[in-house]
Steps between C-alpha positions, in 0.01 A plus 500: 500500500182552709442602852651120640865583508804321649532310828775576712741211371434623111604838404342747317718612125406815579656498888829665553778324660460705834159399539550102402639493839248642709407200761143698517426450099175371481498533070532737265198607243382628237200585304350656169314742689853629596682501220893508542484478903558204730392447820734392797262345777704456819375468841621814735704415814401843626257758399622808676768678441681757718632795343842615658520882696165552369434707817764782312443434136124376446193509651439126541742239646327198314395422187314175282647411179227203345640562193901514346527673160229640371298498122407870514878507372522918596816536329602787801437250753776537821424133595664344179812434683332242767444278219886392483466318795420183323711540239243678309557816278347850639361538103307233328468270807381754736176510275455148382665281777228546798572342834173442676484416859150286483528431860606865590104569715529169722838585593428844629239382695677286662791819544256731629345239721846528732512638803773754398303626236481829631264653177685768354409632142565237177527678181414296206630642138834626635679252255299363196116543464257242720271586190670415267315225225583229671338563771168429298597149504632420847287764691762539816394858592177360645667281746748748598301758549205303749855392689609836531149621605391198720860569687438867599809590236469847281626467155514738185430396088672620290471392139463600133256247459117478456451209616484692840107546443452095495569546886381805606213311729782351681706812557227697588399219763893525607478886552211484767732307707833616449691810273525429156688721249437463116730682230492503093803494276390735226815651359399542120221740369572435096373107383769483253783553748327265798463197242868576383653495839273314712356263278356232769294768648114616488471793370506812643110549450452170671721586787344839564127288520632273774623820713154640451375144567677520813408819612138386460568246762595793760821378503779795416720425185849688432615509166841412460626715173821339504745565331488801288727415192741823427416630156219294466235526755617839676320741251246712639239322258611199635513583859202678481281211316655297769395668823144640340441080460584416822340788646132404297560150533494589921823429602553578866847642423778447263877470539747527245870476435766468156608169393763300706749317321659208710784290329318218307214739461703756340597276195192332464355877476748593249405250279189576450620866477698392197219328352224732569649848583849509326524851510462515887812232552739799510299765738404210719871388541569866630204542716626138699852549430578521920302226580133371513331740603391836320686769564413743789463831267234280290350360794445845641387633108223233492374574845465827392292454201303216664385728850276733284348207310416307832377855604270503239340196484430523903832219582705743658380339878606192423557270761681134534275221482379379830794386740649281246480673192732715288623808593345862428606739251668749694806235565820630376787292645604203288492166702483154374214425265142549612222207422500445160830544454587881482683693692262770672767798381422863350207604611573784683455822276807712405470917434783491349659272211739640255654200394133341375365813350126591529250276606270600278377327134949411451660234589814521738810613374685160516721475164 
């Protein structure tokens, strides 16, 4: 089937019961040029969305989702779980069952055109990517970012996708009149590894062009190097290819933190652990044995191996990203997860760690 899909009395074989019943199904797509995805087209009742006691746990208190599940299908991704709320499934459908909200830029104008609209920051990224392919088709980060703009509003990016430099023109027009905050997800320095675990993605190389591209602009550009995958992207080789490419690519700052596993994530995680890493199902099983989160003693090991890296390639005065971006490196108390989908935990250094061994060329003493 080409792009002319289903009207809303015919539904799609490809649509999941859940999302059959949506009243705002416009049709669902597909096309060759995205193989093994459909499209959900339904038209947004509401563009904005407010993010509970973000005044204690984040550093925005709205957020714009244009997009539902996403095709760069980052097998880590925290965000997995929102999928179920169509009756979806946080693995497969989260990367080829894409709601898009074609409407999503007329109906926040019309939101920020109220008179209660009182412009606080909008972060866009916090849940799945606004760059993501799609958006090559349906182009809705031009309209909502000349509403955001054209209201007075200041907004933050932040994305793992290229497509960024298609409207760079437009967000540098948006900065002159109002803060904007752009950040990179870059979390995997080895090509093999990216393709294997985030295989919807650009590449890294690609990624670290449109922060340079961005910086080019004037505009400051955090990279995002999120998360760091225990026993495979903590080495020092690792870690150190990681920061000197951020650092040459002219990243404004970087932030970091270990892998968050959230139920739904977790097992989706593991599976590709058993199909990709089968030796690592048994040390990862220990290291999130108490919960989703790494522990504190390897949280504390990997600050302290990653301080004297940022040190050296000129990152250690990092700083968050504008008024709406992420938060700087020298956070150390776990909260809820950061944009992007990461909780901003173990960055603060530790003199001490006995339980994780040297933070030299080893790895920590986990097994």
């Amino acid at each position: 089937m080409r792009w002319n899909g289903q009207t809303l009395a015919a539904e799609a074989p490809a649509a999941l019961p859940g999302l059959a019943r949506l009243n705002n199904l416009v049709r669902s797509v597909q096309t060759p040029e995205f193989a093994g995805i459909t499209f959900h087209e339904v038209l947004a009742k509401s563009a904005l969305n407010h993010v509970p006691g973000a005044s204690t746990v984040m550093p925005f208190a709205w957020t714009i989702n244009p997009y539902r599940g996403c095709s760069h299908a980052c097998v880590y991704c925290f965000a997995r779980p929102t999928h179920s709320y169509l009756e979806f499934d946080e693995g497969k459908d989260f990367d080829q069952q894409i709601v898009v909200k074609v409407n999503v830029g007329e109906v926040l104008e019309r939101e920020l055109a109220k008179k209660s609209w009182k412009h606080p920051a909008v972060a866009l990224g916090t849940n799945t990517d606004p760059y993501q392919r799609a958006e090559g088709r349906y182009a809705l980060m031009p309209s909502i970012i000349r509403a955001l703009a054209g209201s007075g509003t200041p907004f933050s990016i932040l994305t793992k996708g290229s497509l960024l430099r298609r409207d760079l023109d437009l967000i540098s027009e948006a900065a002159e009149v109002v803060p904007v905050s752009i950040a990179m997800s870059i979390a995997i320095y080895d090509d093999e590894l990216q393709q294997s675990i985030e295989p919807g993605t650009p590449s890294t190389k690609a990624r670290l062009a449109t922060v340079t591209a961005v910086r080019e602009r004037g505009l400051e550009c955090q990279v995002f190097l999120m998360p760091v995958l225990p026993l495979l992207t903590d080495t020092v080789e690792h870690l150190d290819r990681a920061f000197g490419m951020a650092a040459a690519s002219g990243a404004s700052s970087v932030v970091y933190s270990a892998l968050h596993l959230k139920p739904g994530v977790r097992q989706w995680f593991f599976a590709w652990l058993e199909r990709e890493h089968p030796e690592l199902v048994s040390p990862y099983t220990r290291i999130y044995a108490k919960g989703a989160y790494a522990p504190k003693e390897y949280r504390e090991w990997l600050a302290a191996r990653a301080k004297p890296l940022m040190r050296k390639h000129g990152l250690n005065r990092a700083r968050p990203a504008g008024t709406t971006g992420g938060p700087s490196w020298s956070q150390a108390a776990p909260t809820r997860s950061a944009p992007g989908g990461f909780a901003p935990v173990g960055f603060a250094p530790a003199s001490v760690l006995p339980s994780f061994g040297p933070v030299g060329d080893s790895q920590p003493m986990l097994f």
